[in-house]
N, C-alpha and C positions, 0 to 999 in steps of 0.2 A: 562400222567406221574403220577407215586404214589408214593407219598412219606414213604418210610417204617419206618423209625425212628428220633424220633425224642428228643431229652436230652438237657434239658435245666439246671438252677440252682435247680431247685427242685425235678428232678428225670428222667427217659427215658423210653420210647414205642419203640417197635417194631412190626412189623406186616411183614408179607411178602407179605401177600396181600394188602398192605397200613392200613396206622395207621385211626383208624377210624371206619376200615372196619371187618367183621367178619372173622374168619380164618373159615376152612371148612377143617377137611381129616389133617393129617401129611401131612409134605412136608420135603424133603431133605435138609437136615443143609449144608452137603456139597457140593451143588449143588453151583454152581458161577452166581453172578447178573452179566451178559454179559455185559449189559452198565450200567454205573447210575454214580450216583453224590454225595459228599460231598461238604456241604456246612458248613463252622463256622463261627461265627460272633465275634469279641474279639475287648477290648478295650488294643490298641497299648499302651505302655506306655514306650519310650524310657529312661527312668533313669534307669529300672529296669533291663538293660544289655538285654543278649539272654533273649529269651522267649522260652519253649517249650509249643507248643501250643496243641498239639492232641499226646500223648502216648500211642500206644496197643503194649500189647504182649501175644502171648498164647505158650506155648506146645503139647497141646493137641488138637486133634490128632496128628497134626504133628506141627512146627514152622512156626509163622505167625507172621507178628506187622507190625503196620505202625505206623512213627513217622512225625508230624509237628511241624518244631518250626522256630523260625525271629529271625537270630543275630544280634547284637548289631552295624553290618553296614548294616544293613534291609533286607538283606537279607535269603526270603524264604526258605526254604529248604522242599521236600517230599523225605522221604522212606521209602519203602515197601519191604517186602519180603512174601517171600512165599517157606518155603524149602531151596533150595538152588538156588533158584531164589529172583534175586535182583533190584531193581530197584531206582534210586535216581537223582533228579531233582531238580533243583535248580532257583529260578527267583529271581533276582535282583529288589529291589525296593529305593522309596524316603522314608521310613519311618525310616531314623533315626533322626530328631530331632523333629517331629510331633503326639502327644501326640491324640489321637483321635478314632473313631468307624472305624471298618476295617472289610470287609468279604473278604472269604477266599473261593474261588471256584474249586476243582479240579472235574475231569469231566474224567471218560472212557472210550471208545469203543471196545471191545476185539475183536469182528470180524471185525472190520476197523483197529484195531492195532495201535488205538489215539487217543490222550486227549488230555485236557487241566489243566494247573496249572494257576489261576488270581487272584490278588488281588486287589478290589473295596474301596476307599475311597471318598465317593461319598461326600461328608461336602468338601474336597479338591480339586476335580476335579482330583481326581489320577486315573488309569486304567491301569493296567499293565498285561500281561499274556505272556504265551509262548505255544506252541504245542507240545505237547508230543509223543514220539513216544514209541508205542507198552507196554504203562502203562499196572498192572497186575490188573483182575477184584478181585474185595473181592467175596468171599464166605458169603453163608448166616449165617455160623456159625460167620464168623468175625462179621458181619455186626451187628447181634444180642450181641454180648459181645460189641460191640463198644457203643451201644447204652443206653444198660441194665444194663452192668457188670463195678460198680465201678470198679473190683477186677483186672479185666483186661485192663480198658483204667483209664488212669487219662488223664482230660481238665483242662487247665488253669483255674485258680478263674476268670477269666477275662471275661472269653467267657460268651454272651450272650445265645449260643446256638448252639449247630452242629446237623445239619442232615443229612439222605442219602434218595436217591432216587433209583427207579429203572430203571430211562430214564435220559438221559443228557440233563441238565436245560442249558439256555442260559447264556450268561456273559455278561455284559455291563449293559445299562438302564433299566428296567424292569418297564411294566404296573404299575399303583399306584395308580388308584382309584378301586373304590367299583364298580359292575357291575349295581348297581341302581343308581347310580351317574343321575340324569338329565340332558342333556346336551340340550342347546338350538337351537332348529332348524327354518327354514324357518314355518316351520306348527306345532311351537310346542315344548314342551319339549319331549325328549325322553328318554330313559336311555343308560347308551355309550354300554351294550354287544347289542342293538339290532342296533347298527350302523352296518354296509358293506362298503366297500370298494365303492366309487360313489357315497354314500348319501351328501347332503348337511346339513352344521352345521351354525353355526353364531357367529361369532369373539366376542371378548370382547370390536370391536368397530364398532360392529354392521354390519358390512360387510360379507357376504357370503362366505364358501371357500369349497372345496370338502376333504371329507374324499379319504384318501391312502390306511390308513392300519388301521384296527381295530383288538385288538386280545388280552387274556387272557394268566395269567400264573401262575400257582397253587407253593406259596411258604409255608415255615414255618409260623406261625402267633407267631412269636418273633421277637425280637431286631428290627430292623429298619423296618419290614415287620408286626408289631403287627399293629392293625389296629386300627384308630385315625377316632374320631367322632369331627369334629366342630359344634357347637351348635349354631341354629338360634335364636337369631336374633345378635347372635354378630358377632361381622365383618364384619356387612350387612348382614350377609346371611340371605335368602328369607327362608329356609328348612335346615336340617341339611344336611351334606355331609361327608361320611368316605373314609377315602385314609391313605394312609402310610408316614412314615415319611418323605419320600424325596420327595412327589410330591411337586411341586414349584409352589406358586400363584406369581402373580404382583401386586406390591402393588403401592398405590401413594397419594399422600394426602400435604396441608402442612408442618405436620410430618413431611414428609418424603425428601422434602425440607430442612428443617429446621435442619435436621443434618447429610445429606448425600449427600445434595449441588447438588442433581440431579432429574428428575421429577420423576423416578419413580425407582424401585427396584425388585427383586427377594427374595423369601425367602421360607424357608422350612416348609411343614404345621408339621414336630416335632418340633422345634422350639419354636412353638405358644400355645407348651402345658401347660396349668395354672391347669388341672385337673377341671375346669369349664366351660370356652369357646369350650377348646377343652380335651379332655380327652379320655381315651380309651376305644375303644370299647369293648362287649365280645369278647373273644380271644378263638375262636376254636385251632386243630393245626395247620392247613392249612387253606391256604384262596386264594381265587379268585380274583385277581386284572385284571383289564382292564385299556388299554389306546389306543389313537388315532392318527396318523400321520396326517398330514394338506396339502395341495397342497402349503398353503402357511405358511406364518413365523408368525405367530400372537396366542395369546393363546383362550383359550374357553370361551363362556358365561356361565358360572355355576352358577346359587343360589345367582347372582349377585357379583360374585368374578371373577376375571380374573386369567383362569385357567389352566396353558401352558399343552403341549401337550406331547409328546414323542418327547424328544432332539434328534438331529440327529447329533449334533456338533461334537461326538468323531467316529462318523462314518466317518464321514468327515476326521478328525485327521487323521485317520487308518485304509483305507478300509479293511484292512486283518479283521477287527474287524468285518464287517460284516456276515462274513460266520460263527460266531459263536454267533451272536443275535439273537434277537425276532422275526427281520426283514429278517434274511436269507433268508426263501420266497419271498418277494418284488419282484420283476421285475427292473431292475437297471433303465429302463424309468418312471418308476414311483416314485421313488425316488425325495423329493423335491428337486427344485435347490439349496435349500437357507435354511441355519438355522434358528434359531430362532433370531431375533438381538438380541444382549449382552445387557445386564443390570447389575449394580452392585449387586451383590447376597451376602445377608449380612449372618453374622455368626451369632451362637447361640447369642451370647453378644451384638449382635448389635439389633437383632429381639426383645430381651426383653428391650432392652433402648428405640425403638419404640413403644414395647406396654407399656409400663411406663407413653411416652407423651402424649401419647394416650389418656390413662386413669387420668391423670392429670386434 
């Protein structure tokens, strides 16, 4: 997959051949990206009523715009047009009294004649989408004013960032660490892209388990997907480790007792950002994450942090969700039996009251 564009708060890229990469030779504006993907990332903020969250419009050559925006009873809205073809989708969500980081997934296929519309509030445990049928692909000329042209699209002050792709990205959990990540094995450390499906790893309690599924997925290096370096030797780590905002360590300690009345917890490695311990890494525009499914329900030994794996929980929720994740390949017998066990997964406000006792 390539990502062709990419507009954040400071300005936007386009490429047709991916952002990054050399153009070579004109190519046709008005030729259409068959499949690909929009992605936004925007902080929800229910006081502020509707939201329009994504505005294009052009004339020229002919009439084109797509509009997104969340009304003030949460609900989604896409439409597109193209001429005199029209197209408008609607998904219902919980975001009306929940103030928080939201990405916003819509996803096409012109020669399968279907997409997807999803919205991800992974801090909440929200996951919502629907299937679309027979959504209309953007043109390269759209795609380049969406991305370039203040003149023709206004974003939200809100959004952390929208992109598009040329291939349809997955929805749901997405890989979150770094591909040098060390993961502990029988013989060794090794790094998780040179894991396969079969190899053997070593639990965070020391116990053996077999890899499922290993596999990469190239996002924006913004909003929750900028990439976050933890710094050894704090937090015990043995080496530093970068992952994204939502991979989720286990944590435990008297701490963690001590105001959560349970032996151990979950928590978000953005969370744990001080600009010190953990801060962020160089920010390419795109980046490479890796993660790893378990045969069994236990997290990884990393750099001496217990370090969960690829949630399978909302797959669980919602088989239909399967056919449009990471995991779609899988083999349904290979699928673990068993999630991860629950542990209480603390919020932003609670992550920093622990590292406060911490540091007491």
């Amino acid at each position: 997959m390539s990502w062709i564009g990419l507009r954040d708060r400071r300005d936007g890229v386009f490429s047709h051949v991916g952002i990054g990469r050399t153009q070579r030779g004109p190519f046709d504006l008005n030729g259409i990206v068959p499949q690909g993907t929009m992605m936004l990332e925007f902080a929800s903020d229910p006081r502020s009523g509707p939201q329009t969250l994504l505005d294009y419009g052009s004339s020229h050559p002919w009439a084109a715009g797509l509009r997104l925006t969340l009304s003030e009873t949460g609900v989604l809205t896409l439409r597109h047009w193209q001429g005199d073809q029209v197209r408008e989708f609607s998904l219902p969500t919980s975001l009306v009294s929940i103030a928080t980081s939201v990405t916003v997934t819509y996803t096409w296929d012109a020669p399968m004649r279907r997409g997807v519309l999803a919205l991800d509030c992974a801090q909440h445990g929200i996951l919502t989408f629907s299937e679309l049928s027979a959504p209309l692909p953007l043109s390269y000329r759209d795609s380049m004013r969406m991305m370039s042209d203040a003149r023709h699209c206004r974003v939200t002050s809100n959004a952390m960032f929208v992109a598009l792709a040329d291939r349809v990205m997955p929805i749901g959990v997405l890989p979150t660490l770094s591909g040098a990540t060390l993961v502990q094995t029988p013989t060794g450390e090794q790094p998780v892209s040179r894991l396969r499906a079969g190899h053997m790893v070593l639990t965070a309690t020391g116990d053996t388990a077999q890899v499922r599924w290993c596999g990469k997925v190239t996002v924006p290096a913004r909003g929750r997907f900028a990439p976050l370096t933890m710094r050894a030797p704090y937090h015990g780590l043995r080496h530093d480790i970068t992952a994204a905002h939502d991979q989720q360590l286990r944590i435990n300690g008297p701490e963690v007792e001590y105001l959560f009345h349970t032996e151990r917890v979950s928590l978000s490695v953005g969370d744990l950002r001080d600009n010190l311990s953990v801060r962020y890494a160089a920010r390419p525009m795109t980046y490479d994450y890796w993660q790893v499914v378990l045969d069994c329900a236990e997290p990884l030994s990393i750099a001496g942090l217990a370090v969960e794996g690829m949630s399978i929980a909302g797959l669980r929720a919602d088989p239909s969700l399967k056919a449009h994740s990471v995991l779609a390949n899988l083999p349904a017998e290979l699928m673990p039996s068993r999630a991860m066990s629950p542990v209480p997964h603390l919020r932003a406000y609670e992550t920093h009251s622990l590292q406060k006792l911490r540091a007491a």
